[in-house]
N, C-alpha and C positions, 0 to 999 in steps of 0.2 A: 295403748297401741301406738307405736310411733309413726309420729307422721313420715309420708311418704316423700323422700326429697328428687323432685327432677334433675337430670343432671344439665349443667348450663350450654355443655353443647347441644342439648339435644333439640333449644332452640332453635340454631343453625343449623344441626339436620336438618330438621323438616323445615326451617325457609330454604334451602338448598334442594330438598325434593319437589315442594313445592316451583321448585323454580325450572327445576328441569319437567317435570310433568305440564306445567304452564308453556313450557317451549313445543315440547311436541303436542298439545292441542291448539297452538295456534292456529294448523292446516286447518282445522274445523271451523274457525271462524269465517262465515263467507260475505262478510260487509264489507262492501266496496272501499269503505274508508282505511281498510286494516291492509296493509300491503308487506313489505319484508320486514317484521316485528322482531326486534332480537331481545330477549327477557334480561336485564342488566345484574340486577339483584331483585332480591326482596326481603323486609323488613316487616317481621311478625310483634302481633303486642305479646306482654309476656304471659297474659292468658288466650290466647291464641285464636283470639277473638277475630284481629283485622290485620290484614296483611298490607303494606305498602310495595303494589308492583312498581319495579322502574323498569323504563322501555325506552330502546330507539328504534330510528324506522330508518329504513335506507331509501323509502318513495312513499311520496306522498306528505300531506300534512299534516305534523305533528300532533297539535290541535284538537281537529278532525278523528284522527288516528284515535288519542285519548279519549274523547266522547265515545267512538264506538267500542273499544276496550269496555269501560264502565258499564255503557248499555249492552255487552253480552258478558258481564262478571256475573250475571246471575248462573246462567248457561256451563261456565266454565267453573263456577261453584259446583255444579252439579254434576260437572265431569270429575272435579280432583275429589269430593265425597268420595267415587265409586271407586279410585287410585287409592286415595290413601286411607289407613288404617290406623285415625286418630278418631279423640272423642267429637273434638270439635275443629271444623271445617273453615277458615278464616274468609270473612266475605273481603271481599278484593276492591282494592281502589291502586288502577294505575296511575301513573305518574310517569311524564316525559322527562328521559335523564339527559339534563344540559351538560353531565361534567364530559360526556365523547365532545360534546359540541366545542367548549371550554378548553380543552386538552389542546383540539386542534387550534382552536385560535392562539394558544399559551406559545404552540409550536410553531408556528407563523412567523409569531413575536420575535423572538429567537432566532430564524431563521433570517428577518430580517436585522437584525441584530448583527448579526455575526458578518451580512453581508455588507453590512454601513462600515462597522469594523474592518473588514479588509480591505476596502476600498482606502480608507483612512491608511491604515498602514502602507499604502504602495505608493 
């Protein structure tokens, strides 16, 4: 019998469902530490074992934020189970994503760049 080949995107489906299922149960979280969470990406192993959430927050403490993320992935394991329609359910470790933070400092950079720059030229 030939073995059964997954296709490579289907990867990416489901870190992509997962990510959007993970944004709409955020409202369900009611730990004070968790405030405007925006799901960034996510990064599944290729046995679909563990998922790497990334997150930013727009209030409150990143930090903070992340700890309670963790301490209710059990909970929101057991929300995307009942979602989704895989064999295995990937247990979730967030992660606070610095490249928004990054981005903006890059563009700062730049900005001020450009403004040393005209100055110079006048």
């Amino acid at each position: 019998m030939p073995k059964k080949r997954s296709s490579p995107n289907r990867n990416v489906q489901i870190a992509d469902q997962i990510q959007r299922d993970l944004s709409e149960l955020m409202r369900e979280v009611k730990d004070p530490r968790v405030g405007l969470v925006t799901i960034q990406s996510v990064e599944l192993t290729p046995d679909y074992a563990h998922a790497k959430v990334y997150f930013t927050t727009l209030t409150g403490d990143p930090q903070a934020t992340q700890e309670a993320l963790n301490h209710a992935a059990g909970h929101l394991h057991n929300q995307l189970f009942k979602r989704l329609h895989i064999h295995t359910v990937p247990t979730l470790h967030f992660h606070y994503d610095v490249s928004v933070e990054k981005g903006v400092a890059m563009s700062r950079l730049i900005d001020e760049a450009n403004a040393s720059r005209a100055k110079d030229d006048e």
